[in-house]
C-alpha positions as CSV (number, residue, x, y, z in Angstrom):
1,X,-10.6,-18.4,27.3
2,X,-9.8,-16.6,30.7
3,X,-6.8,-15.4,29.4
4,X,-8.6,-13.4,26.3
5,X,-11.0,-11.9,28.9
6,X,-8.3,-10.8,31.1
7,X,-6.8,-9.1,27.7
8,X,-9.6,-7.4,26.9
9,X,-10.9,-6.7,31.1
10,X,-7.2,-4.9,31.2
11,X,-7.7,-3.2,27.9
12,X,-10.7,-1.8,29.1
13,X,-10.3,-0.9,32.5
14,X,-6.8,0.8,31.5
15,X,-8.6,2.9,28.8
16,X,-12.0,3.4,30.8
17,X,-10.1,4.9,34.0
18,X,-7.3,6.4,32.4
19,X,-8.9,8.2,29.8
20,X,-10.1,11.4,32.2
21,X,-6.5,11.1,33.6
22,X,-5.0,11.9,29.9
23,X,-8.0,14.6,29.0
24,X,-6.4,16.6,32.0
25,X,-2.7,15.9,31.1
26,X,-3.6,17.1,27.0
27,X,-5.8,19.6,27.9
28,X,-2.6,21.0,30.6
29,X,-0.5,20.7,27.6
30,X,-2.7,22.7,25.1
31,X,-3.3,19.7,22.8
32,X,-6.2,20.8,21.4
33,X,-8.0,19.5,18.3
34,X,-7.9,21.8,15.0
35,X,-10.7,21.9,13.0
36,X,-10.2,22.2,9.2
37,X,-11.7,25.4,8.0
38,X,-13.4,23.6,5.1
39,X,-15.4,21.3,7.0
40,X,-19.0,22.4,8.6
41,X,-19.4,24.9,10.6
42,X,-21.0,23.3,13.1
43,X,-17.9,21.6,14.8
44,X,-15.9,24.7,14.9
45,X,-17.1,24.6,18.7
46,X,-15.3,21.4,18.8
47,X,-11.6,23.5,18.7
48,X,-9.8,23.1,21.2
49,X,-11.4,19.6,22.8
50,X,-7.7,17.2,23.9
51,X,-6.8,15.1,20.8
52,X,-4.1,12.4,20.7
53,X,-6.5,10.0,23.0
54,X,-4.9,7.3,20.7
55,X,-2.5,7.1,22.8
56,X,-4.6,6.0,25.6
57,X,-5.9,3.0,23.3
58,X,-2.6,2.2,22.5
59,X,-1.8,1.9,26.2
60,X,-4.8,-0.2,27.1
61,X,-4.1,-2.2,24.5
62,X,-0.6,-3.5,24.5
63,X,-1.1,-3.8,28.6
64,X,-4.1,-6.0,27.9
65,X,-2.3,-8.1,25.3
66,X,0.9,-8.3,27.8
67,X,-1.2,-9.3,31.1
68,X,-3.4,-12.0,29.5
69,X,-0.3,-14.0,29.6
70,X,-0.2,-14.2,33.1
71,X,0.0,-17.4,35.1
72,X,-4.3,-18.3,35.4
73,X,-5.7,-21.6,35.9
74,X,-2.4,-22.6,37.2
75,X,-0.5,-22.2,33.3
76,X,1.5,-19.4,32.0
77,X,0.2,-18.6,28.5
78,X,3.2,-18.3,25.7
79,X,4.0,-15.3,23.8
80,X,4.2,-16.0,19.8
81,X,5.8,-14.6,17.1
82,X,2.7,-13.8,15.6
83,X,1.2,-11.6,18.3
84,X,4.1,-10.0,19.2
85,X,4.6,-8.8,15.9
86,X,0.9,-7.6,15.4
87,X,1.6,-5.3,18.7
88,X,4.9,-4.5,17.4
89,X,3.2,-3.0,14.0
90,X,0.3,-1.6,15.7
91,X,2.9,0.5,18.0
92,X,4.8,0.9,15.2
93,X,1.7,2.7,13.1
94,X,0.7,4.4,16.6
95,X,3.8,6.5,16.7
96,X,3.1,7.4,12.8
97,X,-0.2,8.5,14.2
98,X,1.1,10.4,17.2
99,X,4.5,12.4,14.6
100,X,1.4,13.2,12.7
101,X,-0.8,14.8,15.4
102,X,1.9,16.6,16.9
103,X,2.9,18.2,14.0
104,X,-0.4,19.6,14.1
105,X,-0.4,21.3,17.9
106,X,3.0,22.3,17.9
107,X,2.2,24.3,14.6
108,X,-1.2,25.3,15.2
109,X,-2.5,23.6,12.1
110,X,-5.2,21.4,10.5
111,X,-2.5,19.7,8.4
112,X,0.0,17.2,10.1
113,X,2.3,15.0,7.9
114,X,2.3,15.6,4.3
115,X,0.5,13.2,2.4
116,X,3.7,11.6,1.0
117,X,5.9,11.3,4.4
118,X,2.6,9.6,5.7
119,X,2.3,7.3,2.9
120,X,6.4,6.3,3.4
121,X,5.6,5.3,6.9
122,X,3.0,3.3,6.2
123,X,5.0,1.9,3.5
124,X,7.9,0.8,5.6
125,X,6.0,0.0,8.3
126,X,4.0,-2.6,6.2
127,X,6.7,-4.1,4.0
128,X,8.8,-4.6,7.6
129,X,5.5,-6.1,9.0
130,X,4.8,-8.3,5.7
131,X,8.8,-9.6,5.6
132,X,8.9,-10.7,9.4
133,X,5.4,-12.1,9.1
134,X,6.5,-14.4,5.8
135,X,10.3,-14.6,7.0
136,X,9.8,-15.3,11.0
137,X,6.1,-16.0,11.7
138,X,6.3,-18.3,8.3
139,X,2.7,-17.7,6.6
140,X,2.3,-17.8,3.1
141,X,2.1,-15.2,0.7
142,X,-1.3,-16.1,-0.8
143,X,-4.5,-14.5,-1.1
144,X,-6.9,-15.6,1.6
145,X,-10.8,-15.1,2.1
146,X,-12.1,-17.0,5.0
147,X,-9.0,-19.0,4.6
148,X,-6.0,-19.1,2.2
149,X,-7.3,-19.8,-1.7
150,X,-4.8,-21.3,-4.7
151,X,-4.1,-17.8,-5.4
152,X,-0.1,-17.3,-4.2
153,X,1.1,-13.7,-4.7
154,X,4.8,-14.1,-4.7
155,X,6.6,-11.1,-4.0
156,X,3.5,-9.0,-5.0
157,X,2.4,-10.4,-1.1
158,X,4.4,-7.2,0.1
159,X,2.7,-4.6,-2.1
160,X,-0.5,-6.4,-1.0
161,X,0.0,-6.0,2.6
162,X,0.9,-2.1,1.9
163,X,-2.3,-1.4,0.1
164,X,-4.2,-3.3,2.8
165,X,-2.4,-1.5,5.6
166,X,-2.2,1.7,4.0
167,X,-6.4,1.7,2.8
168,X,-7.4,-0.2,6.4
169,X,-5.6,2.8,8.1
170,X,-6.5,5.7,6.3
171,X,-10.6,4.6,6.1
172,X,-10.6,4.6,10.0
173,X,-9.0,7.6,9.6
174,X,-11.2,9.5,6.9
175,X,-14.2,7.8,9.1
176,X,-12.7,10.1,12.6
177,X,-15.0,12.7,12.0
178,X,-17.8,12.8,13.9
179,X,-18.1,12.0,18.1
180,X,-17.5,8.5,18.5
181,X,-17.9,7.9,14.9
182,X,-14.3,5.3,14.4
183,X,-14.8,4.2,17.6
184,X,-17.9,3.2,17.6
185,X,-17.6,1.2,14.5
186,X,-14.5,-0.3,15.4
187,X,-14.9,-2.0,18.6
188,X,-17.5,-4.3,16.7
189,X,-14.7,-5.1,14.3
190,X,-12.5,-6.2,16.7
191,X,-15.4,-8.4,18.7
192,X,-15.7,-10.3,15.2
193,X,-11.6,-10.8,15.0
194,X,-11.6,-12.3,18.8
195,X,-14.6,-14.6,17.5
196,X,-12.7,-15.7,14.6
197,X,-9.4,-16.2,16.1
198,X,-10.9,-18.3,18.9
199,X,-12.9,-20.4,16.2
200,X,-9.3,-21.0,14.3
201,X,-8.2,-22.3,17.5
202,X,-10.3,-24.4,18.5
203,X,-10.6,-25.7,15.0
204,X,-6.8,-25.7,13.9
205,X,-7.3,-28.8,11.7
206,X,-9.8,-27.1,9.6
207,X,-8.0,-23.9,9.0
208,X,-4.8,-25.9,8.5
209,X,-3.0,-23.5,11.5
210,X,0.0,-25.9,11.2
211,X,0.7,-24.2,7.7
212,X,-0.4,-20.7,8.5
213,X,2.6,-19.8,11.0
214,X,0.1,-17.7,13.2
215,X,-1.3,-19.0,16.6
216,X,-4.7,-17.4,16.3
217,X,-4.7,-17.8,20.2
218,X,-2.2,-14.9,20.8
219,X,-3.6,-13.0,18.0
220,X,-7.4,-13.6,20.0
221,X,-5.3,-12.1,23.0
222,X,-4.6,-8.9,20.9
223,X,-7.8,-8.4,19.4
224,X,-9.4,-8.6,22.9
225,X,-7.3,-6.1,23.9
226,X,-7.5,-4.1,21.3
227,X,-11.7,-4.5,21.5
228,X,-11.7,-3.5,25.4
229,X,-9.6,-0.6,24.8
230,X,-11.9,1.0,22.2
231,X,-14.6,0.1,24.1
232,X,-13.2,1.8,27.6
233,X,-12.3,4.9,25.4
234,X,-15.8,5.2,23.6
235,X,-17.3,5.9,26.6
236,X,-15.4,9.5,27.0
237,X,-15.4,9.5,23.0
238,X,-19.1,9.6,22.7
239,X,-21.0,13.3,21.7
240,X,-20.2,15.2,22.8
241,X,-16.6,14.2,23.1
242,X,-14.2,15.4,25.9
243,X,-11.3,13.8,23.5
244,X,-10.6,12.6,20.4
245,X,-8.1,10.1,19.2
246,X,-6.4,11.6,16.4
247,X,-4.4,10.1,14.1
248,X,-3.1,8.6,16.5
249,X,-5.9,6.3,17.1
250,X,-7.3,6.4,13.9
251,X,-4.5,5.3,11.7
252,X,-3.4,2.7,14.4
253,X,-6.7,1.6,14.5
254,X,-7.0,0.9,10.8
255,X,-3.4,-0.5,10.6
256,X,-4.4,-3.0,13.3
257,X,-7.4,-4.2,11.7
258,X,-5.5,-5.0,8.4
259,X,-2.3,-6.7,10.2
260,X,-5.0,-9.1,11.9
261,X,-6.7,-10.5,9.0
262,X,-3.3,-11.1,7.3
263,X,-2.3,-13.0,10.4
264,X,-5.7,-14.9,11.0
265,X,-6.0,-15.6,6.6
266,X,-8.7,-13.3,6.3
267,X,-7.6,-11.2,4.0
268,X,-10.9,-10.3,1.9
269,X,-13.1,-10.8,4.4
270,X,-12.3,-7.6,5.6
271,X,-13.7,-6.1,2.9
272,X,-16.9,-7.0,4.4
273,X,-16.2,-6.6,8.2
274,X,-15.0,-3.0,7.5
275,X,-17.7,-2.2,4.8
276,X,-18.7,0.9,6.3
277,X,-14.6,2.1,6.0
278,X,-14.9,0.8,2.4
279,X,-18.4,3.2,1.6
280,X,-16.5,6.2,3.6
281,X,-12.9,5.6,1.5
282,X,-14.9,5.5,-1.9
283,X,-16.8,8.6,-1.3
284,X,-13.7,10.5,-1.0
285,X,-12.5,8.7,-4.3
286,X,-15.9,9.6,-6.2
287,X,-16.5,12.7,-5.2
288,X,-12.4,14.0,-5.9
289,X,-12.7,12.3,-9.6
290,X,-15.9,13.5,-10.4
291,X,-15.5,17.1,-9.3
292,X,-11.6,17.1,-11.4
293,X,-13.7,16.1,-14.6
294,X,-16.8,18.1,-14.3
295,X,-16.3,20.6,-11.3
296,X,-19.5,19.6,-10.0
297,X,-19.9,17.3,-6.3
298,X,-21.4,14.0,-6.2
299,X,-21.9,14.6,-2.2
300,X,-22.1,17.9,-0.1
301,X,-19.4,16.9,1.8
302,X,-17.4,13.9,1.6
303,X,-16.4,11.3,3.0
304,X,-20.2,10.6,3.8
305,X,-20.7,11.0,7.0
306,X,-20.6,15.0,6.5
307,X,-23.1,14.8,3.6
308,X,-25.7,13.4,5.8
309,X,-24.6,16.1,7.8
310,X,-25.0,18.9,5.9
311,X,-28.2,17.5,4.5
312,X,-29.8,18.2,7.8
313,X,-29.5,15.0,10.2
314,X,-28.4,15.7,13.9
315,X,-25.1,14.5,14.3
316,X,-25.5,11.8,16.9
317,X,-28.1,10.3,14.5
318,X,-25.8,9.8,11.7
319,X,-23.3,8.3,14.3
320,X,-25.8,5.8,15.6
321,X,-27.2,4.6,12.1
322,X,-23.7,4.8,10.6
323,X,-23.0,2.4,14.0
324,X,-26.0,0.3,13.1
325,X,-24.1,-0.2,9.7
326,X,-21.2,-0.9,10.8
327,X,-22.8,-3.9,13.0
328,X,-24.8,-5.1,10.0
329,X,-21.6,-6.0,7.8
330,X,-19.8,-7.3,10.8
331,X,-22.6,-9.7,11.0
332,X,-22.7,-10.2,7.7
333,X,-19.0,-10.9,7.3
334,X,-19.0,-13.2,10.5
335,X,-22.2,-15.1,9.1
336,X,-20.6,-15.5,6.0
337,X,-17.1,-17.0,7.7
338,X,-19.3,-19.6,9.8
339,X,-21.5,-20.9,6.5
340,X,-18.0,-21.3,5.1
341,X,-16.9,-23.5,8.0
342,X,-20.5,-25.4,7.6
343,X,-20.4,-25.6,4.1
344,X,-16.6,-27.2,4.0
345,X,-17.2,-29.2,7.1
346,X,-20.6,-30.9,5.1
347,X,-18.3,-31.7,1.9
348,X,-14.8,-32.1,2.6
């Protein structure tokens, strides 16, 4: 247990204090945030605030998982295959983030990547994460809930972890829109994956960990991290911002969030934990296919966020109720998890 606090103390402290130190390096380096031309008018003021703050998270984060490892309490905590390759593909997403951000200050443009070249990345980043985490970590390739089911996807596992990866990613990243929007929502998500990875731990016999390959330990370790470095950069996220994270952050973010419930065989369950990504992602998806068919919006703005927006609330009240949100389905998701532990426990 020390050991996940020092991951997460690190993350935080890293991100907390070194934050202002990276708003003055972007900002000397002209990496200033492009607003689309598109979106409301009311964040054109926001031009030019230092983007690629992702960075700083991904810093934090990798440096927490790293020193909670050190010798405490007398014992030197072993790496694992398992979290070393969730930090390996939430680098690995990072630097997608980062190639698509820069792209955007060095050519002055709202546009980074094209949608394609983003979509390969995630593509191999996710089938090279899915074939070391079968081939080297050794879990299975079945469909999991709050644990694996009977369901075993075969080869399909590698599409699977593609779409997950892929749709984690790019609903944190549709959700960056606001101040402290996919931040604020995240950090909670990543409280809930330290919770569950310590309860696999400490109940390894339930969850069968033997089988599964993962040590949810290490993978607690790098969800602590990952939760105080969100946390430490929230604080200079808030509204109004003096950086964003970018892509950078936002696609890592995502990414990470989809690697660790593959690892931990909660696969589903993040459907829950993430709900408010889910809403965001499918307002995009209703409001393109509805205006191709009958050139008329479902929303004012989509995703969401904007709608509620543009139909009059302050910005930093949609960011705190779509906050609010975001902590209901993470309860709901981590309430649900526990009545499946009680229920099984009662009747197995």
């Amino acid at each position: 247990m020390t050991s996940i606090f020092i991951a997460g103390m690190v993350g935080l402290m890293i991100s907390l204090f070194g934050t202002p130190w990276a708003i003055r390096r972007i900002r000397k380096r002209g990496w200033g945030q492009l607003i689309r031309e598109e979106g409301p008018k009311a964040h054109y003021e926001k031009r030019g605030t230092p983007t690629m703050g992702g960075l700083v998270i991904l810093v934090a984060a990798v440096a927490g998982y790293f020193l909670g490892h050190l010798e405490t309490g007398g014992f030197t905590v072993p790496f694992r295959d398992s979290g070393l390759l969730a930090i390996g593909a939430i680098v690995a997403l990072g630097l997608l983030g980062f190639i698509d951000d820069f792209i955007k200050v060095y050519k002055s443009r709202s546009l980074g990547l094209q949608s394609r070249a983003k979509f390969l990345g995630q593509l191999i980043i996710a089938l090279g994460f899915a074939f070391l985490a079968t081939e080297v970590v050794g879990i299975g390739t079945d469909l999991s809930f709050f644990r694996s089911t009977a369901i075993d996807l075969g080869v399909v596992f590698y599409l699977w972890a593609f779409i997950m990866i892929a749709a984690s990613s790019n609903g944190v990243n549709l959700t960056d829109g606001m101040d402290g929007l996919a931040a604020g929502t995240a950090a909670p998500v990543f409280g809930a994956y330290v919770i569950i990875a310590f309860w696999q731990f400490r109940n390894q016999t339930f969850y069968d960990i033997g089988q599964t390959g993962s040590d949810p330990f290490d993978i607690a370790l790098v969800a602590a991290a990952l939760f105080g470095a969100v946390t430490g950069f929230l604080w200079w996220n808030t509204a109004p911002a003096k950086i964003f994270m970018g892509d950078t952050g936002s696609l890592m973010l995502g990414g990470a969030m989809a690697v660790l419930a593959i690892l931990l065989d909660t696969q589903m369950l993040l459907l829950l934990l993430g709900g408010l990504y889910v809403v965001e992602t499918l307002s995009v998806i209703i409001q393109v296919l509805v205006f191709k068919k009958t050139r008329k919006r479902v929303f004012l703005m989509s995703p969401i966020h904007h709608h509620f927006e543009l139909a009059g609330w302050p910005e930093f009240t949609v960011i705190v109720r779509f906050w609010v949100l975001s902590g209901l389905s993470v309860g709901v998701g981590l309430g649900l998890f526990y009545a499946d532990f009680i229920y099984k426990d009662l009747f197995r």
